[in-house]
gemmi code that builds the backbone of each chain (N, CA, C; Angstrom):
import gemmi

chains = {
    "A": [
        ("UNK", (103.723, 70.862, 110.725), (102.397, 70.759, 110.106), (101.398, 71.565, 110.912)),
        ("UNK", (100.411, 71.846, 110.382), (99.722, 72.739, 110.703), (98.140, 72.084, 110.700)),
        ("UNK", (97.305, 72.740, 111.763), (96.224, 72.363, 111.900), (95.181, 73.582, 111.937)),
        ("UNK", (94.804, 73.748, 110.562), (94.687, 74.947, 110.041), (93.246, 74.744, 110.984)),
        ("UNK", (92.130, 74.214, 110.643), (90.871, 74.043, 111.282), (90.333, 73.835, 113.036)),
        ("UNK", (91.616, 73.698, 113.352), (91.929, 73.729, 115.146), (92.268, 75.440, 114.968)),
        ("UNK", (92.926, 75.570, 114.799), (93.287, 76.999, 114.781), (92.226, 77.899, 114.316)),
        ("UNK", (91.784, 77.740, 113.511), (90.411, 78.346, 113.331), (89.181, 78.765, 114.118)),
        ("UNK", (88.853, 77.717, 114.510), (88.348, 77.172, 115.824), (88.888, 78.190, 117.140)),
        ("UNK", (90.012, 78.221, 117.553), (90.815, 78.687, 118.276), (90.295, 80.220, 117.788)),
        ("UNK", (90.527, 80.861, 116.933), (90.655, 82.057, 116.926), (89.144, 83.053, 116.760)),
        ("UNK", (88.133, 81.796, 116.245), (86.549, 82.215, 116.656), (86.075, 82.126, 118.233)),
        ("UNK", (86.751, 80.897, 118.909), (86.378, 81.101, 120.045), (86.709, 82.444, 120.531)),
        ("UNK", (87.789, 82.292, 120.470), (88.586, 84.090, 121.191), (87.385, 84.595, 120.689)),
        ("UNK", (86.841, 85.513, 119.987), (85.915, 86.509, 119.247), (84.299, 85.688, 120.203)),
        ("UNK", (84.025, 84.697, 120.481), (82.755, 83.625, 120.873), (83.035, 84.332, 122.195)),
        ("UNK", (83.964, 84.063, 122.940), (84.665, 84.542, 124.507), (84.588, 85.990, 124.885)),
        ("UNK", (84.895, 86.887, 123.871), (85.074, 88.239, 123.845), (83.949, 88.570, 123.827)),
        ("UNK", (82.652, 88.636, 123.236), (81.350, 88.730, 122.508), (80.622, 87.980, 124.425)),
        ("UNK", (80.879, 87.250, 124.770), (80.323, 86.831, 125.968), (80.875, 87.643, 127.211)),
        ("UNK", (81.816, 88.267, 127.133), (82.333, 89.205, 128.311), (82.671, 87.837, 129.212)),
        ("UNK", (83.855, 87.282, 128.659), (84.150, 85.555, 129.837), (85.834, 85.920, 129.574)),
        ("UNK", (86.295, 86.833, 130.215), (87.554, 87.244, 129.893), (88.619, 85.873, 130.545)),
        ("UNK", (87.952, 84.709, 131.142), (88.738, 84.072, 131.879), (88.742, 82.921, 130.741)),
        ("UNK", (87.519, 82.688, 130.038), (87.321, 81.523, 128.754), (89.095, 82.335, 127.826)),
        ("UNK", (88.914, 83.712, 127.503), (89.964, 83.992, 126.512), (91.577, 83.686, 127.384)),
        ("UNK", (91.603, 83.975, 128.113), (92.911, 83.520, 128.615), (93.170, 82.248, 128.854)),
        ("UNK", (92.335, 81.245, 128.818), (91.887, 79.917, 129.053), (92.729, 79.202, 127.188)),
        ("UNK", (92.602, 80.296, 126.556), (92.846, 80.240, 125.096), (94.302, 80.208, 125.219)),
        ("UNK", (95.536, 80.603, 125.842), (96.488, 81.068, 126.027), (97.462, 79.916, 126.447)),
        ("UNK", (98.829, 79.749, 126.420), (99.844, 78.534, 127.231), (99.704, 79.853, 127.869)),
        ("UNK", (100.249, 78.647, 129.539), (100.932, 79.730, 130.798), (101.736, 80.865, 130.126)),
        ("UNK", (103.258, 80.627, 129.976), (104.069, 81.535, 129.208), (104.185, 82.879, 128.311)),
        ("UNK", (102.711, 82.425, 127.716), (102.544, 83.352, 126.301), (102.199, 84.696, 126.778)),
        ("UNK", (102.803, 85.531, 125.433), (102.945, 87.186, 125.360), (101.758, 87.984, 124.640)),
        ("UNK", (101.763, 88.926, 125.260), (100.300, 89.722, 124.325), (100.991, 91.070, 124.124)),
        ("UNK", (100.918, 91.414, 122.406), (101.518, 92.799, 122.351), (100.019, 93.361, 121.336)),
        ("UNK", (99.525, 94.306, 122.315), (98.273, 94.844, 121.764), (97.925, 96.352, 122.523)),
        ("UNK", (98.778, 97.643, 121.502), (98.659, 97.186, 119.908), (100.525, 96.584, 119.617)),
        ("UNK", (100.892, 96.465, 118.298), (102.441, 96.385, 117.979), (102.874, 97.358, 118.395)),
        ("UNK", (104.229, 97.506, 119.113), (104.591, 98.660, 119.565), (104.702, 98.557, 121.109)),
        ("UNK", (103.523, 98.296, 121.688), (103.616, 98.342, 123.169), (104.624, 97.141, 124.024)),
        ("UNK", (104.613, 97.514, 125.097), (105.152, 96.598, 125.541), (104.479, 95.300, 125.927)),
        ("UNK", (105.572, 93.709, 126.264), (104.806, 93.045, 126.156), (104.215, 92.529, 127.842)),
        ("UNK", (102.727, 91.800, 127.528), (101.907, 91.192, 128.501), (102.484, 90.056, 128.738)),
        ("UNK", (103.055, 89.586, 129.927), (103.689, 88.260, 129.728), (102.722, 87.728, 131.438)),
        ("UNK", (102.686, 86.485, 130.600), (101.883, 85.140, 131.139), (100.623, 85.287, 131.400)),
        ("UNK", (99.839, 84.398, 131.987), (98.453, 84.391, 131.533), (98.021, 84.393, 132.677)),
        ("UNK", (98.336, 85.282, 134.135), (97.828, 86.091, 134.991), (97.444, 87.256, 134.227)),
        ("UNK", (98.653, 88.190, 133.869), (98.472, 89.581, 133.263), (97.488, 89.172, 132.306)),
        ("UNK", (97.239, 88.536, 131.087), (96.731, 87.880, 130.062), (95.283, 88.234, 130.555)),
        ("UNK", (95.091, 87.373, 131.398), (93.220, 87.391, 131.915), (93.079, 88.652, 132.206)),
        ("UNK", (94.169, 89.705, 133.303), (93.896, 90.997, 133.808), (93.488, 92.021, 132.961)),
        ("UNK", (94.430, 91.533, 132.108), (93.971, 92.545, 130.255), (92.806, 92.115, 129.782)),
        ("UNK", (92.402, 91.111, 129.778), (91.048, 90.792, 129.032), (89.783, 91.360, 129.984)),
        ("UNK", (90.467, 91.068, 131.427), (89.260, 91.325, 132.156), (88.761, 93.162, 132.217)),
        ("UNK", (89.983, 93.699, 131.975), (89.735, 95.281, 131.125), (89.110, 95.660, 129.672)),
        ("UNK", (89.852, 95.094, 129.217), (89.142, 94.903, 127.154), (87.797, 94.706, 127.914)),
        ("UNK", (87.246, 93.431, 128.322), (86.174, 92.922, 128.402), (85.118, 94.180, 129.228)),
        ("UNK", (85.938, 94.783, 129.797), (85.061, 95.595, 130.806), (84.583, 96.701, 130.191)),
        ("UNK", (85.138, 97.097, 128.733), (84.835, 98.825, 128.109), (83.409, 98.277, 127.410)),
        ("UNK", (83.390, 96.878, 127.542), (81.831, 96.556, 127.177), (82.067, 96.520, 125.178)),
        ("UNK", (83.379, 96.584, 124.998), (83.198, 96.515, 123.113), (83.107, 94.923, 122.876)),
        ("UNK", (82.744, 94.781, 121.983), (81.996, 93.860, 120.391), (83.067, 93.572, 119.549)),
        ("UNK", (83.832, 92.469, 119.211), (84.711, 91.945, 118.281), (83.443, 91.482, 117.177)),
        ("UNK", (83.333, 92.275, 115.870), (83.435, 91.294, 114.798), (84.299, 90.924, 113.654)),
        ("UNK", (83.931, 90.361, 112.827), (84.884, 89.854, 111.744), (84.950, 90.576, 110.994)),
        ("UNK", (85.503, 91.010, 109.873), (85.783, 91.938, 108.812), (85.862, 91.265, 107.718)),
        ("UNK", (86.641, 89.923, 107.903), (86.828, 88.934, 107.060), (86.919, 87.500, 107.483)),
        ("UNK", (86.749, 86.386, 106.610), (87.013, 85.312, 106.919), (88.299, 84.996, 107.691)),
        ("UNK", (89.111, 84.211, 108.942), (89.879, 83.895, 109.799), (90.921, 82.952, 108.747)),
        ("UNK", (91.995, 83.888, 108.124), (93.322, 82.980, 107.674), (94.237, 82.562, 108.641)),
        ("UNK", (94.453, 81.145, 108.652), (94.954, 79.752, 108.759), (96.759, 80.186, 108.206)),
        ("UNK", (97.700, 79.429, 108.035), (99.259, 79.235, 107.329), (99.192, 78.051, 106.901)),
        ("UNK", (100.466, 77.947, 106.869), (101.489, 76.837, 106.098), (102.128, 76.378, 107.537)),
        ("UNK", (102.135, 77.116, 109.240), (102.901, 76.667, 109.997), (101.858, 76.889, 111.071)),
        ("UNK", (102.110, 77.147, 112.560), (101.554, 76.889, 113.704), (101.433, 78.580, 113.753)),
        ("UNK", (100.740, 79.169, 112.722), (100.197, 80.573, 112.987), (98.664, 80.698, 111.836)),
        ("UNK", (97.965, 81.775, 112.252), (96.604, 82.249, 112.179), (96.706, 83.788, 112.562)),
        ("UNK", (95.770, 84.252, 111.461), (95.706, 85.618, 111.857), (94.040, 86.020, 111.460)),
        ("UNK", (93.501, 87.362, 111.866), (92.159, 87.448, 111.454), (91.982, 89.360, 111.710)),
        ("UNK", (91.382, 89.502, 110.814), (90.959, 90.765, 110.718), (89.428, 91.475, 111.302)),
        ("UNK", (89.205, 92.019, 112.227), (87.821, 92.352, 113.094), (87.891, 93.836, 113.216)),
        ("UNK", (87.295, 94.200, 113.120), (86.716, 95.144, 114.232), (86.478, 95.712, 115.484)),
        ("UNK", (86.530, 96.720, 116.227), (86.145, 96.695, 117.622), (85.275, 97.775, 117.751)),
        ("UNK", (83.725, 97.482, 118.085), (82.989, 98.287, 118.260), (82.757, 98.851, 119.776)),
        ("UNK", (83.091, 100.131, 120.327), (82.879, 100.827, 121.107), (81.643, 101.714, 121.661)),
        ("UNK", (81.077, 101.259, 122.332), (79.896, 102.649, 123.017), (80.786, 103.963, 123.881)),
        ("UNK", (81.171, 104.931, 123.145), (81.589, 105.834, 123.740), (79.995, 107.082, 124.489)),
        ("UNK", (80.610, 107.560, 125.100), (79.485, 108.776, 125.750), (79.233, 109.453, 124.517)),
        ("UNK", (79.856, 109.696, 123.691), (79.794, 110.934, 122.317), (79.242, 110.167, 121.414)),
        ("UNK", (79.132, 108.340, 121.323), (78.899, 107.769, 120.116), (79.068, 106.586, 120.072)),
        ("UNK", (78.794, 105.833, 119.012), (79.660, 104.334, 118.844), (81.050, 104.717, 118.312)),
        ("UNK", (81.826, 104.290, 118.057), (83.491, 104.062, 117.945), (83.901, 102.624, 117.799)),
        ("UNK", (85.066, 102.684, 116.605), (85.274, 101.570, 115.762), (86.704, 101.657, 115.785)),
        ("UNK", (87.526, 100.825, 116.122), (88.815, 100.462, 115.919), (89.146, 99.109, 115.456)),
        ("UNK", (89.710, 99.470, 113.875), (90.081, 98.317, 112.826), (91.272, 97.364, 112.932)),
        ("UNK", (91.382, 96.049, 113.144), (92.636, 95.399, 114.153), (92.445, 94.355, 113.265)),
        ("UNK", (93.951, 93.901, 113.131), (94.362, 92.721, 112.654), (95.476, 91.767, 113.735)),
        ("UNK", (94.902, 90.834, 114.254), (95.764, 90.070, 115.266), (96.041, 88.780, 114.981)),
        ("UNK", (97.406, 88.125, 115.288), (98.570, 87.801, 114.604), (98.152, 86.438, 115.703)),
        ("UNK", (98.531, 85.197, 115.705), (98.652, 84.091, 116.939), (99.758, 83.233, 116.419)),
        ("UNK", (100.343, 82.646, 117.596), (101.146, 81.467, 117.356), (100.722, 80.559, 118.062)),
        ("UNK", (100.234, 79.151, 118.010), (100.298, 78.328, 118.328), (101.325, 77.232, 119.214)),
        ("UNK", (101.362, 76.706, 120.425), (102.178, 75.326, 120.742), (101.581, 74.442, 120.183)),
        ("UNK", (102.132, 72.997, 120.626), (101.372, 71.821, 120.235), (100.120, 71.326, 120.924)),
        ("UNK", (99.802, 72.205, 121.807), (98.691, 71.824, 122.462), (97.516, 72.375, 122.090)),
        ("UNK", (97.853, 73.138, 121.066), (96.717, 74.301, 120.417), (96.507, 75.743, 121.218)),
        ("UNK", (97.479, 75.524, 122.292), (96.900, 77.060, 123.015), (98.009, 77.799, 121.908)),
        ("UNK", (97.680, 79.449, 122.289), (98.268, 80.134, 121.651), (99.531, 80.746, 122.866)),
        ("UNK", (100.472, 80.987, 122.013), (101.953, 81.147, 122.671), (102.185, 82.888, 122.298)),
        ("UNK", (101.874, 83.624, 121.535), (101.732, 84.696, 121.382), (100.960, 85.461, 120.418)),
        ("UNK", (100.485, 86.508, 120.672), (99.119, 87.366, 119.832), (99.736, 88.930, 119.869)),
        ("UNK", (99.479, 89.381, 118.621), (100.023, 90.429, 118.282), (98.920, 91.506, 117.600)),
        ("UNK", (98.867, 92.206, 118.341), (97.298, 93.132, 117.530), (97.817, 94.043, 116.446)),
        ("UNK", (97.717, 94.412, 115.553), (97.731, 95.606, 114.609), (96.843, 96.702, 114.466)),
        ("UNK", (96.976, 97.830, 115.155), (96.148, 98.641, 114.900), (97.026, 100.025, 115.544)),
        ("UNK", (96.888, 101.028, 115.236), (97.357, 102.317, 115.172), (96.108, 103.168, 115.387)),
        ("UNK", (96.773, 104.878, 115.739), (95.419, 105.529, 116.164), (94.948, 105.830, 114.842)),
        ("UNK", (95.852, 105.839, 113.668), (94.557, 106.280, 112.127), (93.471, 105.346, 112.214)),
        ("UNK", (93.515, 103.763, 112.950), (92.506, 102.841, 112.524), (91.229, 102.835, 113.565)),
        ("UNK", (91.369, 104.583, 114.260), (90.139, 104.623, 115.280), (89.539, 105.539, 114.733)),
        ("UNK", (87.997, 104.874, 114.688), (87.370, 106.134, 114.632), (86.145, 106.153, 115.381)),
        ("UNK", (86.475, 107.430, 115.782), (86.122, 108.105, 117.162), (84.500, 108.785, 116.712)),
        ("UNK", (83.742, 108.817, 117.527), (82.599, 110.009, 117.703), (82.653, 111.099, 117.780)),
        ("UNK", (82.051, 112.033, 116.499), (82.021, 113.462, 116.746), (82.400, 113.968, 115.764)),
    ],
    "B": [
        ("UNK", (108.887, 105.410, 116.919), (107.561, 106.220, 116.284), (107.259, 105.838, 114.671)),
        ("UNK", (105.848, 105.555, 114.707), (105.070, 104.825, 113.172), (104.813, 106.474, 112.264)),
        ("UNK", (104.995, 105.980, 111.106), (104.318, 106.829, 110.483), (103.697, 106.182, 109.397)),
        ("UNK", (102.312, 106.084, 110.007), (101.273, 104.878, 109.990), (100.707, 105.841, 108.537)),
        ("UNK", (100.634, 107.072, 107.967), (100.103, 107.383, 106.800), (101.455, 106.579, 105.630)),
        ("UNK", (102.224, 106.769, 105.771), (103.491, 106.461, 105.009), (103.695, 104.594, 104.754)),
        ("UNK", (103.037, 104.441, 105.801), (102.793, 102.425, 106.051), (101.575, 102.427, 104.995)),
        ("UNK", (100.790, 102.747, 105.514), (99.625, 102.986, 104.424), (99.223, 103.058, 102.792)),
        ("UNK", (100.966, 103.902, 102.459), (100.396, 104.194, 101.311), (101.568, 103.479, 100.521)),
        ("UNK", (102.455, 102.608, 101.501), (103.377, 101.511, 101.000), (102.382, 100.090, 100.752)),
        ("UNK", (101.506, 99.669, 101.661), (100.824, 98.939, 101.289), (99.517, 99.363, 100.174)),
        ("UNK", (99.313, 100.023, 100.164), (98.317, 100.659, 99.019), (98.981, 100.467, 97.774)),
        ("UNK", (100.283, 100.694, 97.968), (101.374, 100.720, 96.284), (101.464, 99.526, 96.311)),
        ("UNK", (101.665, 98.433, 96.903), (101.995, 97.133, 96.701), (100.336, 96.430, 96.246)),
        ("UNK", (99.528, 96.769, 96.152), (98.258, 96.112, 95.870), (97.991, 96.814, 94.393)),
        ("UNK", (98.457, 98.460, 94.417), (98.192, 98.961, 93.224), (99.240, 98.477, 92.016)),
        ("UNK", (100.408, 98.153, 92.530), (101.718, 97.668, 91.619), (101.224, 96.559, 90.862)),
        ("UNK", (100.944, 95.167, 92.290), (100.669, 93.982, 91.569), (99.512, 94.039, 90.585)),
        ("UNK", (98.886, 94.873, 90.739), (97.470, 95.217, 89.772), (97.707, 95.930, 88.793)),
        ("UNK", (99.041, 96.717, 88.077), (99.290, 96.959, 87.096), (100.340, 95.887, 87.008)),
        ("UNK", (100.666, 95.093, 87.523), (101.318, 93.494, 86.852), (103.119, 94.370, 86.521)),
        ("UNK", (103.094, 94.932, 87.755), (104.452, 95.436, 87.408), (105.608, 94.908, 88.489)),
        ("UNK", (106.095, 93.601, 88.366), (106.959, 93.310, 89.686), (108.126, 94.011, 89.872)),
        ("UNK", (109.093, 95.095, 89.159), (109.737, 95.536, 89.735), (109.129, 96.594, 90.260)),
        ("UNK", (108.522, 97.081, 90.067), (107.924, 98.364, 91.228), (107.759, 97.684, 92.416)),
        ("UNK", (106.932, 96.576, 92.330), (106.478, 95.707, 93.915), (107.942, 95.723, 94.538)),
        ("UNK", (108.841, 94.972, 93.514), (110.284, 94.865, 94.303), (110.937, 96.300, 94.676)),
        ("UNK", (110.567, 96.891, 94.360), (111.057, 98.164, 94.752), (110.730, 99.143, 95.791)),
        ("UNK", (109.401, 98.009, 96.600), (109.040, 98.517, 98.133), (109.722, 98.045, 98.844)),
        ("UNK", (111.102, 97.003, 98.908), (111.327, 96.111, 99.694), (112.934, 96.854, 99.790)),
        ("UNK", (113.083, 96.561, 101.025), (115.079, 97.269, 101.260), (115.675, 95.813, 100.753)),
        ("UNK", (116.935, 96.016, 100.409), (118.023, 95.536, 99.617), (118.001, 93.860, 100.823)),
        ("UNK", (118.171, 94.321, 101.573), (118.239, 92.653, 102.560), (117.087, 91.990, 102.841)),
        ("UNK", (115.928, 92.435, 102.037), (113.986, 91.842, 102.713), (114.234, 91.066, 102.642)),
        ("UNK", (113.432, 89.540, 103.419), (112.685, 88.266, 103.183), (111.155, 88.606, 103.181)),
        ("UNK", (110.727, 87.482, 102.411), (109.664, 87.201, 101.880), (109.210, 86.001, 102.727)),
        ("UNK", (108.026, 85.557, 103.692), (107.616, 84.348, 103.757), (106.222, 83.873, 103.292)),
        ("UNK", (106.295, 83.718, 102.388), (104.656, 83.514, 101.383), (104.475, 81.861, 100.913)),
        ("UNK", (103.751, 81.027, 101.806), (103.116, 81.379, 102.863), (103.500, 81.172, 103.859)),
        ("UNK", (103.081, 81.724, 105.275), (103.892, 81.715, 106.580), (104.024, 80.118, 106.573)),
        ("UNK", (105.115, 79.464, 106.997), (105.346, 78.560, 106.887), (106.843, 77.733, 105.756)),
        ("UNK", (106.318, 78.382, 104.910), (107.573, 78.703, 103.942), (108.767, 78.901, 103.738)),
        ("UNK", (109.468, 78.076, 103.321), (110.878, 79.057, 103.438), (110.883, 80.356, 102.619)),
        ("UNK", (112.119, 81.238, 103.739), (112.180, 82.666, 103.595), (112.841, 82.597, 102.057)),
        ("UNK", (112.261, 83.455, 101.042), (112.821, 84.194, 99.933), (113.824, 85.513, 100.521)),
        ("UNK", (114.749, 85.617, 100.223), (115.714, 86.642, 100.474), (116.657, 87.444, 99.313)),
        ("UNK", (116.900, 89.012, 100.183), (116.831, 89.714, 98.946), (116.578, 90.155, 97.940)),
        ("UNK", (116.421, 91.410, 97.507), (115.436, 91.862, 96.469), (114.976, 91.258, 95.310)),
        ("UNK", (116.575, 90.558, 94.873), (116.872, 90.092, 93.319), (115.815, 88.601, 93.184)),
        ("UNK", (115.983, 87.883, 94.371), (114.798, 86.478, 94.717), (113.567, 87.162, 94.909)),
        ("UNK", (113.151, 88.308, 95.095), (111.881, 88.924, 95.439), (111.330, 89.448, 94.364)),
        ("UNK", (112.098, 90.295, 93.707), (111.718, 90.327, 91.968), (111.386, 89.319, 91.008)),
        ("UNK", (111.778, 88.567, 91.539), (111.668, 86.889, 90.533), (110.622, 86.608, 91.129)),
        ("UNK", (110.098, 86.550, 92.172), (109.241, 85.588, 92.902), (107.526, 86.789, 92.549)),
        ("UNK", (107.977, 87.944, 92.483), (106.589, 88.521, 92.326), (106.758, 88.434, 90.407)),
        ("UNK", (107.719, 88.332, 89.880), (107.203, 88.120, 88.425), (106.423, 86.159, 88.178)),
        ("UNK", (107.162, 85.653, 89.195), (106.362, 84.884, 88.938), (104.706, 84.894, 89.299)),
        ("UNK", (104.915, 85.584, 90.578), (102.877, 85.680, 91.186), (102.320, 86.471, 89.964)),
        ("UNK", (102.623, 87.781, 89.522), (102.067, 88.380, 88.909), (102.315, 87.557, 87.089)),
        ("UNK", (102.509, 87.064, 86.841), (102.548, 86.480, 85.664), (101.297, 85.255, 85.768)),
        ("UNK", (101.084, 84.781, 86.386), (99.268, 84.098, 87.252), (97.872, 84.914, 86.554)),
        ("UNK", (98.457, 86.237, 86.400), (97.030, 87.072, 86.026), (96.574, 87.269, 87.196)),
        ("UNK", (96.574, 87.030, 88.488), (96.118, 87.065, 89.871), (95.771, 88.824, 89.861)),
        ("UNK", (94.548, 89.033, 90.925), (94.747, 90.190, 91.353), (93.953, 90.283, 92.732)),
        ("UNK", (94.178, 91.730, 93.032), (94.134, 91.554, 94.561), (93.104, 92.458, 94.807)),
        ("UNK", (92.939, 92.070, 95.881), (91.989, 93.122, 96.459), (91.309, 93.016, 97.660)),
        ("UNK", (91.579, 94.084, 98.808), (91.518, 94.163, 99.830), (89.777, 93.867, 100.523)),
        ("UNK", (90.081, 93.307, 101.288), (88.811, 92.727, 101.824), (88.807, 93.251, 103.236)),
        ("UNK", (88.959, 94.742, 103.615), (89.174, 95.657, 104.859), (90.310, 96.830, 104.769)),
        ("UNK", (90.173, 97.758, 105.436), (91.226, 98.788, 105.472), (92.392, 98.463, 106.113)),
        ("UNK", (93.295, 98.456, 105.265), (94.921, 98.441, 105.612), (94.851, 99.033, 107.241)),
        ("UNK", (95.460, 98.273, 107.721), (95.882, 98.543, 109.926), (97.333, 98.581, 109.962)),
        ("UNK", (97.953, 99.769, 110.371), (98.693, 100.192, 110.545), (98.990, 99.683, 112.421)),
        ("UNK", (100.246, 100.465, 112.883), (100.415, 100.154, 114.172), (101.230, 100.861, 115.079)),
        ("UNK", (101.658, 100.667, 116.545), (102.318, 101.818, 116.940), (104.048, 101.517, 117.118)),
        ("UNK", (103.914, 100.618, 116.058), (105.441, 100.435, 115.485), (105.860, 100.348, 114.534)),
        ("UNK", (106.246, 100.276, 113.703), (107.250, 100.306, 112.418), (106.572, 98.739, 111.161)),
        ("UNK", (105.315, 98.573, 112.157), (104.656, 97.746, 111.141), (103.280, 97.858, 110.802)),
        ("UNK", (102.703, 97.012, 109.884), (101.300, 97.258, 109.025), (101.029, 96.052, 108.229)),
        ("UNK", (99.434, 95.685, 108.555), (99.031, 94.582, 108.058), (97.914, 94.977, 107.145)),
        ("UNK", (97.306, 93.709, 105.879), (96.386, 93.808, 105.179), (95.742, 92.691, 104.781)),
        ("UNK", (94.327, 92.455, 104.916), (93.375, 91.593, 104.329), (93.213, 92.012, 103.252)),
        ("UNK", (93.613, 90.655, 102.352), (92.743, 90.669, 100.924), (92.464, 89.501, 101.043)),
        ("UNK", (91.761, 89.337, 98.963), (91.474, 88.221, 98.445), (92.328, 88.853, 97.316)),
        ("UNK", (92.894, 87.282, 96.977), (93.744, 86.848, 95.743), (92.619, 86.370, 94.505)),
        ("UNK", (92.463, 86.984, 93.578), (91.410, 86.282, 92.383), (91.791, 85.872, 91.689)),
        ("UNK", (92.158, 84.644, 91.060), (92.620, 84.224, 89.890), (91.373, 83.327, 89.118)),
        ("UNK", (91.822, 83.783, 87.763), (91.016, 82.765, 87.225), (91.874, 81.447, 86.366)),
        ("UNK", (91.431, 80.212, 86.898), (91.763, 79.278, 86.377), (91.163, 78.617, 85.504)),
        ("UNK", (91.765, 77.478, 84.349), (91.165, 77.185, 83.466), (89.474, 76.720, 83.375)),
        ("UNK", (89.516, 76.038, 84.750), (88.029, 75.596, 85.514), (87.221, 76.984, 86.046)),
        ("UNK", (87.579, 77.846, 86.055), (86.699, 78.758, 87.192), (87.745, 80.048, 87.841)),
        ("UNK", (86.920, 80.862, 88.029), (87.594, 81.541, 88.785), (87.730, 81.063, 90.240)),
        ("UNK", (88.823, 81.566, 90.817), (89.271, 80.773, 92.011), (90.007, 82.479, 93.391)),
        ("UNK", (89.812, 81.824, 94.688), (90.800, 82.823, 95.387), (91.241, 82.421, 96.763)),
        ("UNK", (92.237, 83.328, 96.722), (92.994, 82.549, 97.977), (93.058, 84.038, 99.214)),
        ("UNK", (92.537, 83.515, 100.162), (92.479, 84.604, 101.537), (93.529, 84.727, 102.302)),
        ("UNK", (93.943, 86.154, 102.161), (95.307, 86.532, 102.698), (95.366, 87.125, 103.882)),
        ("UNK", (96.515, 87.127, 105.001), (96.496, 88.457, 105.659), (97.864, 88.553, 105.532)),
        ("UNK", (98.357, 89.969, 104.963), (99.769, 90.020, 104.536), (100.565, 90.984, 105.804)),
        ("UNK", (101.750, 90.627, 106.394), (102.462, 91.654, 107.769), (103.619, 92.394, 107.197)),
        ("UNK", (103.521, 93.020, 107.250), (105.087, 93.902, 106.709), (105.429, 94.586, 107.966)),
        ("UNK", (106.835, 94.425, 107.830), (107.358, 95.606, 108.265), (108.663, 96.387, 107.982)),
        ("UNK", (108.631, 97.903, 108.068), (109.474, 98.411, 107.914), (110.884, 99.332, 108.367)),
        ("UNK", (112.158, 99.411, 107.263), (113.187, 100.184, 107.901), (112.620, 101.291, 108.325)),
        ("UNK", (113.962, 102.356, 108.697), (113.373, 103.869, 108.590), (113.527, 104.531, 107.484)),
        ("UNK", (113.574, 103.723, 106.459), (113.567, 104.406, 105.023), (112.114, 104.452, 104.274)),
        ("UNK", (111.460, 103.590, 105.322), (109.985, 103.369, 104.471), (110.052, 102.296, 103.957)),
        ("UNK", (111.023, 101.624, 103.612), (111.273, 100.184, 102.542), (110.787, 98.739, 103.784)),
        ("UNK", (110.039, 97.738, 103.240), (109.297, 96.633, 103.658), (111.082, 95.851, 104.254)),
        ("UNK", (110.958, 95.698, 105.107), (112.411, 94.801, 105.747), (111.788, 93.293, 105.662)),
        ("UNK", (110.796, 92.992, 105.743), (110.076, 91.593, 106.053), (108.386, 91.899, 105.484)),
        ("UNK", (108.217, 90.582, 104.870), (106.765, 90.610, 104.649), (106.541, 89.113, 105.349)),
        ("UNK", (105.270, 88.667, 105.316), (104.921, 86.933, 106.028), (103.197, 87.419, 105.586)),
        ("UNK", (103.351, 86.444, 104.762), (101.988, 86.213, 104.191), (100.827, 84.972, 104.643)),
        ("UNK", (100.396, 85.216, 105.715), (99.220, 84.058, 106.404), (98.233, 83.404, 105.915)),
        ("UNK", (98.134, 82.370, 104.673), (97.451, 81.515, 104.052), (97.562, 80.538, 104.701)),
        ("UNK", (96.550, 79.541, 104.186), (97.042, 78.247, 104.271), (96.128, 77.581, 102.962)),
        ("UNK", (95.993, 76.102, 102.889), (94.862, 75.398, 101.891), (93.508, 75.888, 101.915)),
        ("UNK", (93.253, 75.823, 103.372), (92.150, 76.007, 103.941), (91.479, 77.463, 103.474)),
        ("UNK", (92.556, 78.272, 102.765), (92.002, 79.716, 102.706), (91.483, 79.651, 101.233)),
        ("UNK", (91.815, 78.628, 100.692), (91.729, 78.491, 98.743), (90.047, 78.420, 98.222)),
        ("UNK", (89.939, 79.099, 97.815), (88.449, 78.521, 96.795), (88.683, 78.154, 95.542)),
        ("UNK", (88.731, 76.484, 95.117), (89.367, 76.657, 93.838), (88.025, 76.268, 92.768)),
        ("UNK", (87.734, 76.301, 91.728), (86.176, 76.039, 91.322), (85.937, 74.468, 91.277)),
        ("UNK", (84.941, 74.439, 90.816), (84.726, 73.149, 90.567), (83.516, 72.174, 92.137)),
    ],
}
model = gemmi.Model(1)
for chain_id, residues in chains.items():
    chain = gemmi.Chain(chain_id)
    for i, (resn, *xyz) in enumerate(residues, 1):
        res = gemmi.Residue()
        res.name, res.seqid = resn, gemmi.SeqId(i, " ")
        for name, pos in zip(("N", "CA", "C"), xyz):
            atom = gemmi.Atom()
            atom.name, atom.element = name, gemmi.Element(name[0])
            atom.pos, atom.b_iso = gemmi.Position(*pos), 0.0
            res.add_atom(atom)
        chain.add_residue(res)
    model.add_chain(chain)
structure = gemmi.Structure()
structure.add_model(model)
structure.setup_entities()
């Protein structure tokens, strides 16, 4: 069973956390264990030392998560949500379009997050 | 290596298919062994011949789709999409918020889809 509205919750904070530059609140989001593959493709981030180290980078290029769309919920112990990532580059603002994937334990942290995004979904300044 | 234009314009055909209400074309993005998990949580639909049945049944709904963000591709062999599902029901029009994951062989053909709803995503009227 699924706790679609915990999870919800869960996956605005992440975006609440990100938006505050508190890269330690988003890994705080995480079980010990859990994997981060961002984007699909790369290899994976495992446990939630590396976890914070990555955020505390994301967090550092100074970009802006917003929503694109409302945050879909399942039928099981997953959530996914579609955002944005707004960039201040030297040449411009810059936008990279991401869809990221979560799984849930029973404790509500998330056990793994999976970003979707490719270089067609950047766009760059200039 | 993605070839994130070719992901692109497989999910573009699968939104344009179900919108000419044609399920074997939809079934005809999918390789011969796909599962289907709609909604994540779900048991897996398998093989084309259960996948053809299962989109004549969605598309026989009158449902249609439509993307609520640009298709995100990735730097692997997969690609995700936000929509909204519109149906109109006898009460009202109604819709259900999707984020759909595919991914694919090296033929281009969908090996797996997992469709991320839950209740919580439904607007039904009334």
């Amino acid at each position: 069973m699924s706790d679609e509205a915990g999870m919800k919750r869960a996956l605005q904070a992440y975006i609440d956390h990100f938006n505050a530059s508190d890269p330690a609140a988003i890994a705080g989001l995480y079980a010990d264990d859990a994997t981060v593959e961002d984007p699909v493709g790369a290899e994976l981030i495992r446990g939630r030392e590396a976890i914070a180290a990555f955020y505390q980078r994301s967090v550092a290029t100074g970009a802006r998560l917003k929503l694109a769309a409302p945050i879909r919920a399942s039928h099981a112990n997953e959530a996914a949500m579609a955002f944005d990532v707004q960039l201040n580059m030297p040449q411009g603002p810059a936008l990279i379009r991401v869809i990221d994937t979560f799984k849930f334990d029973a404790h509500g942290k998330f056990t793994s997050m999976r970003a979707f995004w490719g270089p067609s979904d950047m766009e760059m300044p200039g």
